[in-house]
C-alpha positions in Angstrom: 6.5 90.1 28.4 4.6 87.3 27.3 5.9 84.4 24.9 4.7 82.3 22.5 4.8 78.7 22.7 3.2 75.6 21.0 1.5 72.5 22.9 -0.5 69.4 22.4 -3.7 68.6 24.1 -5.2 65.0 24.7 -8.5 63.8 23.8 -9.6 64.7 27.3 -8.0 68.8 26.6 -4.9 68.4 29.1 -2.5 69.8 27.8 1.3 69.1 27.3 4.5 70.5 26.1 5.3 67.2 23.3 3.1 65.4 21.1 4.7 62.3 23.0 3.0 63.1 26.4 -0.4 63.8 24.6 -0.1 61.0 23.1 0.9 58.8 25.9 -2.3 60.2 27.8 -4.4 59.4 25.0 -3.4 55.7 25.2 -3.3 55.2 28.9 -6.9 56.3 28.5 -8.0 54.0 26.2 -6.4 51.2 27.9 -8.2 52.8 31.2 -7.7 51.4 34.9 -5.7 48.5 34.7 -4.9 46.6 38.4 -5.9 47.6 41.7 -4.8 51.1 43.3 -2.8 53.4 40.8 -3.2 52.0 37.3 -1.0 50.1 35.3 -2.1 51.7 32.4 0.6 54.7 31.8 3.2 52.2 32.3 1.9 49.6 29.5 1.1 53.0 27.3 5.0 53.7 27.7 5.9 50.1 26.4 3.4 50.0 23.6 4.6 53.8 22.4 8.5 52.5 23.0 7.5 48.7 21.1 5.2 50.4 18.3 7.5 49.2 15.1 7.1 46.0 16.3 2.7 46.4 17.5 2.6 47.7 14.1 4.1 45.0 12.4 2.4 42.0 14.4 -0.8 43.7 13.4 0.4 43.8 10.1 0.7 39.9 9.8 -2.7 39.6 11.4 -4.5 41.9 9.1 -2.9 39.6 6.3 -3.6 36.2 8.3 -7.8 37.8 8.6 -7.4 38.7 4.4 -6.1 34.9 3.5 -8.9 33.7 5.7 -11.4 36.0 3.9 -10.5 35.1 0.5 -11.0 31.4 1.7 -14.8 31.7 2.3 -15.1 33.3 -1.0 -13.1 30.3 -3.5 -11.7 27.8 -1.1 -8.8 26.2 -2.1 -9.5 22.8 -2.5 -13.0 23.6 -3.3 -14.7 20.4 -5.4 -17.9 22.8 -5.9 -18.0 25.3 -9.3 -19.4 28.8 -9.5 -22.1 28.9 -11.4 -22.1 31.1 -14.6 -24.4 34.2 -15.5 -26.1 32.3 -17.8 -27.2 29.2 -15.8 -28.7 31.2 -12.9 -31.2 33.0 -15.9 
């Protein structure tokens, strides 16, 4: 008799039995072939799925490192030049 079952499938429609595995696939092909003969790809997929608190919080910093920068260009800090009022640029 036939069962029921759940799966995941990857971006490419393999498909596996844990999200983990289709996700893993999913990330080994974006990082696509790395090194000569079999890639190295799976294998830095498995440490960026295992280190992901961590990615996630390095990019973190970054994305707050890029937004400090941006709010530079728009009123630098030690800025000796004024904005200019509504009124004056009439």
């Amino acid at each position: 008799m036939a069962k029921s079952g759940r799966g995941y499938f990857d971006r490419k429609g393999q498909f596996f039995k844990t999200p983990h595995e289709a996700t893993l696939s999913d990330l080994a092909s974006l990082l696509g072939q790395i090194g000569d003969g079999e890639s190295l790809a799976p294998g830095i997929a498995h440490t960026l799925m295992d280190r992901r608190s961590d990615i996630e919080a390095l990019f973190a910093e970054h994305d707050g490192m890029l937004a400090e920068v941006a709010s530079d260009k728009v009123a630098p800090i030690n800025s000796k030049v004024s904005k200019l009022s509504d009124h004056a640029k009439a």
